[in-house]
C-alpha positions as CSV (number, residue, x, y, z in Angstrom):
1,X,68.6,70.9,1.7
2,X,66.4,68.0,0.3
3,X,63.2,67.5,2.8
4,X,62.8,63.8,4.2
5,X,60.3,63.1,1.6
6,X,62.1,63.7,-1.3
7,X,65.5,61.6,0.5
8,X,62.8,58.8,0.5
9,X,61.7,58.7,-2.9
10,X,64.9,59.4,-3.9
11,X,65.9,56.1,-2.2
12,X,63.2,54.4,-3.9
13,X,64.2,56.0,-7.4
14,X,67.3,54.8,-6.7
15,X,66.6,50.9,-5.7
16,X,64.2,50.2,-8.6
17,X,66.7,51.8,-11.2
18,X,69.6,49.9,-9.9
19,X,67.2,46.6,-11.0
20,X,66.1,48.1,-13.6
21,X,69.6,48.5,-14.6
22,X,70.9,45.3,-13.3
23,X,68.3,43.2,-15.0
24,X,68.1,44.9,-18.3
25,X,71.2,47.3,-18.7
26,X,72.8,44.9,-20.5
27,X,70.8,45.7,-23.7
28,X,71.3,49.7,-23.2
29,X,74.9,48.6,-22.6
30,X,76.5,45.4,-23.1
31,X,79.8,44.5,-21.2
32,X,79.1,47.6,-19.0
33,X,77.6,47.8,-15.3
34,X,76.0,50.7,-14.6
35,X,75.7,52.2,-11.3
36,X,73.6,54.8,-9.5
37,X,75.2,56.7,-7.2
38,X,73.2,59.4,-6.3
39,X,69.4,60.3,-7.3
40,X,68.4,63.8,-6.4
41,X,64.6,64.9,-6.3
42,X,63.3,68.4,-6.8
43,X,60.7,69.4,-3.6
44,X,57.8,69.1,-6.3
45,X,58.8,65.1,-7.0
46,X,58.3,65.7,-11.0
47,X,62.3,65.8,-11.8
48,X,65.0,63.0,-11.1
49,X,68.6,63.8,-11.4
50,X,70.5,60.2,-11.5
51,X,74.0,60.9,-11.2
52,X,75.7,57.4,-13.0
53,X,79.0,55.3,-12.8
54,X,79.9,53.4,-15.8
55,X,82.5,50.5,-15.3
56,X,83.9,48.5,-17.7
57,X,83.5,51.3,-20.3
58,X,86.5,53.1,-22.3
59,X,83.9,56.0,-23.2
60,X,81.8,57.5,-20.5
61,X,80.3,60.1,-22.4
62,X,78.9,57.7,-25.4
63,X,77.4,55.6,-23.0
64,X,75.8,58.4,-21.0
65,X,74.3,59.2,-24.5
66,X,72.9,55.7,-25.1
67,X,71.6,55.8,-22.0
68,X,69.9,59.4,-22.6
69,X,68.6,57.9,-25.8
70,X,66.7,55.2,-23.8
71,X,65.4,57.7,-21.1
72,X,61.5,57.2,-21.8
73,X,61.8,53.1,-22.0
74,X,63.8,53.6,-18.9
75,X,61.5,56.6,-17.1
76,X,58.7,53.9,-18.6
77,X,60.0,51.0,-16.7
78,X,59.9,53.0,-13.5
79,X,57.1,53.6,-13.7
80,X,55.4,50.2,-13.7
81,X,57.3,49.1,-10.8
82,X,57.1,52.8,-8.7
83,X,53.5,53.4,-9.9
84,X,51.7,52.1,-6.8
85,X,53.8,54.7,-4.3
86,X,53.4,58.2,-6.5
87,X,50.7,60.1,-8.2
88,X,53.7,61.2,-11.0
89,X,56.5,59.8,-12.7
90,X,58.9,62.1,-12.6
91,X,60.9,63.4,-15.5
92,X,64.7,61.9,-15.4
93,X,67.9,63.5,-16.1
94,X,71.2,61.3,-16.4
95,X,74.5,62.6,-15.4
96,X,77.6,61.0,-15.3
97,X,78.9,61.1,-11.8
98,X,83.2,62.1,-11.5
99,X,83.5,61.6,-8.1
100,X,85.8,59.0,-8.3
101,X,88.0,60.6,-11.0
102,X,87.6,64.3,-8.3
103,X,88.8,61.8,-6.0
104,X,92.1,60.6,-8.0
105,X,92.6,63.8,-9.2
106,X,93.1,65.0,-5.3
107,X,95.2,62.2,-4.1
108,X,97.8,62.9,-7.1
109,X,97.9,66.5,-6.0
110,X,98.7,65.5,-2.1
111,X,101.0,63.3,-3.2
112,X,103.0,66.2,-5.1
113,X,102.3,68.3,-2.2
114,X,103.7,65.5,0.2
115,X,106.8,64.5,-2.9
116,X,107.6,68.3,-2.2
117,X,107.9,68.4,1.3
118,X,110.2,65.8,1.5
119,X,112.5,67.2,-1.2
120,X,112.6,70.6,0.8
121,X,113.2,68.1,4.0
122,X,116.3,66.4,2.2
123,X,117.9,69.7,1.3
């Protein structure tokens, strides 16, 4: 269970990466929008896991690698806007976020559930 402060820095993590990402993604990325869907904060503040969607992309993994490869110009870019509010910049981590494909992947399964049912229904 994350502690208030780290759901606040979290948040602010999570604001200044989105326009960090909105402003200058496109040269990480072109063609792609990048969102951040989640930013989770260990209790000592020095670790960031940012959990990503990538849209407008046919390969999620190679971007996440891009991304990964531009993790200190990014961590560096957070900092100068973040650097006011903490006494550390913490370390990030990018991961890419399958909720939405979880998500899919369940609603095709009720559906055959549900396909079932009626089949037994009809007999």
């Amino acid at each position: 269970m994350e502690s208030k402060r780290q759901q606040k820095f979290a948040g602010v993590i999570q604001e200044d990466l989105a326009l960090i990402f909105q402003r200058e993604g496109m040269s990480f990325l072109p063609n792609t929008l990048v969102t951040i869907t989640k930013v989770r904060v260990t209790p000592d503040l020095a670790l960031a896991r940012i959990f990503l969607s990538f849209f407008n992309n046919i390969d999620n993994q190679q971007a996440l690698k891009t991304i990964k490869l531009h993790a200190s110009e990014i961590r560096y870019k957070l900092g100068a806007r973040i650097k006011d509010q903490v006494r550390i910049i913490p370390q990030l981590e990018f991961f890419i976020d399958d909720t939405s494909e979880y998500v899919e992947r369940m609603d095709k399964i009720f559906d055959k559930i549900s396909k079932e049912e009626r089949q037994k229904d009809d007999e």
